[in-house]
ZAMARGU-4260 file (C-alpha; in steps of 0.2 Angstrom, whole numbers, plus 5000, padded with zeros to 4 digits):
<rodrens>
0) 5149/4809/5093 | 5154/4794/5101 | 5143/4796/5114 | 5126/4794/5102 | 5136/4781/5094
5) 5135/4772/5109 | 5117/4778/5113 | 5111/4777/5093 | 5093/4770/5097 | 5090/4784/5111
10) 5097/4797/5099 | 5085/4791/5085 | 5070/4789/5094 | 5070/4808/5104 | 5074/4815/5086
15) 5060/4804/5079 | 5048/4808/5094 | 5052/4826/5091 | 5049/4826/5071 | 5032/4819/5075
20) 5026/4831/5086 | 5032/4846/5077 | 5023/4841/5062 | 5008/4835/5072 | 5008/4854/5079
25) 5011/4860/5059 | 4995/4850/5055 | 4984/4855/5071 | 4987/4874/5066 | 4972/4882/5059
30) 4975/4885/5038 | 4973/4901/5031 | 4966/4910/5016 | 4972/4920/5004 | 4964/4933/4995
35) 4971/4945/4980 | 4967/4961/4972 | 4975/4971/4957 | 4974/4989/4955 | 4981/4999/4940
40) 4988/5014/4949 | 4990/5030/4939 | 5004/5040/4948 | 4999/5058/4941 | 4992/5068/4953
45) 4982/5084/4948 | 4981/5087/4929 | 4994/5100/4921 | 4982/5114/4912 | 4996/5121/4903
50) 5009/5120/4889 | 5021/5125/4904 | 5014/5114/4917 | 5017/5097/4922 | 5007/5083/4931
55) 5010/5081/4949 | 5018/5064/4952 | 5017/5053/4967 | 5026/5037/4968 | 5020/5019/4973
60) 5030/5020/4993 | 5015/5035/4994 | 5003/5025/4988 | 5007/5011/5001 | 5009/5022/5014
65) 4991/5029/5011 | 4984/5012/5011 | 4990/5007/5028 | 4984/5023/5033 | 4970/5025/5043
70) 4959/5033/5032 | 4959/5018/5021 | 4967/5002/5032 | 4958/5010/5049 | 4941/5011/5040
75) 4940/4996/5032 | 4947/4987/5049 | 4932/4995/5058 | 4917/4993/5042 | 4918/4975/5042
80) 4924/4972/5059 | 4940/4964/5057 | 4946/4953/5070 | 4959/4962/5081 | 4954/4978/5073
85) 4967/4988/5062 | 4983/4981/5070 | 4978/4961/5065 | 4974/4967/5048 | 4991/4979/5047
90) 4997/4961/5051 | 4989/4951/5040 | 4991/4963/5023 | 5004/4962/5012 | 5011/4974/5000
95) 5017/4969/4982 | 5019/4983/4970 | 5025/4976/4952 | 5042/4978/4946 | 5042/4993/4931
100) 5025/4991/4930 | 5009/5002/4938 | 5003/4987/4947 | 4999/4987/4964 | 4995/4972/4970
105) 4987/4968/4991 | 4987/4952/4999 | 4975/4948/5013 | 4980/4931/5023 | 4965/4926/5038
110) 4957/4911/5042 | 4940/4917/5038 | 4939/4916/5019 | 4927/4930/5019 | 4937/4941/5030
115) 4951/4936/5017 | 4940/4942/5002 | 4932/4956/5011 | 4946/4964/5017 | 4955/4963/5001
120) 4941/4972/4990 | 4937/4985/5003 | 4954/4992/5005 | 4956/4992/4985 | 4938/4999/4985
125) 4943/5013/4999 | 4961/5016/4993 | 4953/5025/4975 | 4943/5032/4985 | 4952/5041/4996
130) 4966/5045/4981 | 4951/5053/4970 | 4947/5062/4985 | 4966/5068/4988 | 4967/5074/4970
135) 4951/5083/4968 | 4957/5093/4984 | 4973/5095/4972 | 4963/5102/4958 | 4953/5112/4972
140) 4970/5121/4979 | 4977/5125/4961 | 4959/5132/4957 | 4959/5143/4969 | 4975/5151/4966
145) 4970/5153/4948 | 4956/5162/4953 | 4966/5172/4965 | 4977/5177/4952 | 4962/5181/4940
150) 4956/5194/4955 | 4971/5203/4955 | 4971/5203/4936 | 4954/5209/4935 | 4956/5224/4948
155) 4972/5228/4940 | 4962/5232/4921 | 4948/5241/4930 | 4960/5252/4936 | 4960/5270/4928
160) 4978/5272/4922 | 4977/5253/4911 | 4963/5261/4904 | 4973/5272/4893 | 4981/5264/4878
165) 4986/5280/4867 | 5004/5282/4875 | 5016/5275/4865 | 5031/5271/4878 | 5037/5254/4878
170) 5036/5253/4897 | 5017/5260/4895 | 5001/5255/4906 | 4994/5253/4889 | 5007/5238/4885
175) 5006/5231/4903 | 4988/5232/4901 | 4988/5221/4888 | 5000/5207/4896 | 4988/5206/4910
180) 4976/5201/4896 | 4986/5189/4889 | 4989/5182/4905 | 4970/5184/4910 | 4966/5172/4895
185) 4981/5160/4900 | 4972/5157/4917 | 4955/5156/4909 | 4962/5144/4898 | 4970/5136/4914
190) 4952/5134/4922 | 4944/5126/4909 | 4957/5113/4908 | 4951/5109/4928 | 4934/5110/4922
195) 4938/5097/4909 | 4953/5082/4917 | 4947/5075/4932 | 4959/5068/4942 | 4961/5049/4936
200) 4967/5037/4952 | 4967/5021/4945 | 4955/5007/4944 | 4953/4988/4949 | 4962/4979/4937
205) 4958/4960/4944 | 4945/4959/4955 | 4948/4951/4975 | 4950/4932/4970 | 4955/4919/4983
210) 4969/4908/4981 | 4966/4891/4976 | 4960/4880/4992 | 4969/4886/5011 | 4988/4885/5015
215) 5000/4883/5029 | 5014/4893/5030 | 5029/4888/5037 | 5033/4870/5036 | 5052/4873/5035
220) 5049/4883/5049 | 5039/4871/5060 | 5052/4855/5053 | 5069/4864/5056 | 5064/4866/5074
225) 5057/4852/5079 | 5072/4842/5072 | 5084/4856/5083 | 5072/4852/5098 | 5077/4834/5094
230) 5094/4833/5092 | 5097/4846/5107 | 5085/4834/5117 | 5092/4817/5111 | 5110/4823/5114
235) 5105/4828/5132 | 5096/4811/5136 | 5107/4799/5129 | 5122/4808/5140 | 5112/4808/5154
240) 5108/4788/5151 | 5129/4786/5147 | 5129/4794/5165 | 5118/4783/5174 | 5124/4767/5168
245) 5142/4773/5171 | 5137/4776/5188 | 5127/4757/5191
</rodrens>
């Protein structure tokens, strides 16, 4: 300390010097735009189609992961083209789901307003599609193992021993006949209900908006440095000045 007491004006002006060029550096650096979407995410997957049955459930971590997948993320890099591809736009997207709430919200951040917008309304646009898609291939799975069971069901009553309903056992074809019925109209029951919900993915609550005028990031950044590079820079020359006139 004493030595930049001695060697204040030196000290001062390295830091000054440095203060100015960091934020001559912050001001030269290109702005960026910001654009926003909001999508109401329904986290059901494929409908129930019974009393029994519940809904399939994904959670919002799933929902993220599939839009920086590259079904979504990948396609929408390469339909626009984005500027360094998927990885620059990986880069440039953030991730900001609501807090107890079914909002998920997607940042896009680019010098280029209209990459900004673009790229924010075509991986909203592409992420309900590609859910929809997942959940009809849901609905698709779970049909065809109602029809499966329906099969079985059918060949089981065409066969000639649940035919015969005139013996009175408890344990009788005739009573096991007539569960399979019951369960026949169950699954029936069960298709229709397929027929009827389709799957719901969500929908585009706000549109892709861009923030008011462009930004900077990093100011405290840019500051906090340059004023390190300063003080490191000021301390080093004004010893180094200490030494030479020591030396004369």
């Amino acid at each position: 300390m004493a030595l930049v007491r001695r060697q204040w004006r030196v000290f001062v002006t390295i830091v000054i010097i440095s203060l100015g060029g960091g934020l001559g550096l912050f001001y030269t650096t290109e702005p960026e735009y910001r654009a926003r979407v909001d999508l109401v995410v329904i986290l059901g997957g494929a409908p129930a189609t019974s009393a029994t049955d519940e809904p399939t459930t994904v959670s919002m971590d799933s929902v993220a992961q599939l839009l920086l997948s590259d079904r979504v993320l990948g396609h929408v890099a390469r339909s626009i083209p984005y500027p360094g591809g998927s990885k620059q736009l990986r880069d440039d997207v953030q991730i900001s789901p609501v807090i107890n709430s079914r909002i998920f919200r997607i940042y896009v951040r680019n010098t280029s307003a209209q990459n900004a917008l673009r790229g924010a309304s075509l991986l909203a646009d592409r992420l309900l599609a590609e859910r929809t898609q997942l959940l009809q291939e849901e609905v698709e799975r779970h049909r065809a193992q109602v029809d499966a069971k329906l099969n079985t069901i059918e060949q089981s009553l065409e066969s000639p021993a649940s035919r015969n309903f005139e013996t009175p056992e408890p344990d009788s074809e005739a009573q096991k006949a007539s569960s399979l019925v019951v369960e026949r109209q169950e699954l029936m029951g069960e298709l229709a209900a397929l027929s009827a919900n389709s799957p719901q993915p969500g929908y585009i609550s706000t549109s892709a908006q861009l923030a008011q005028g462009r930004s900077r990031s990093g100011l405290p950044i840019f500051f906090g440095s340059a004023l390190a590079v300063g003080i490191v820079a000021g301390s080093g020359v004004s010893y180094w000045r200490e030494s030479t006139l020591r030396s004369d």
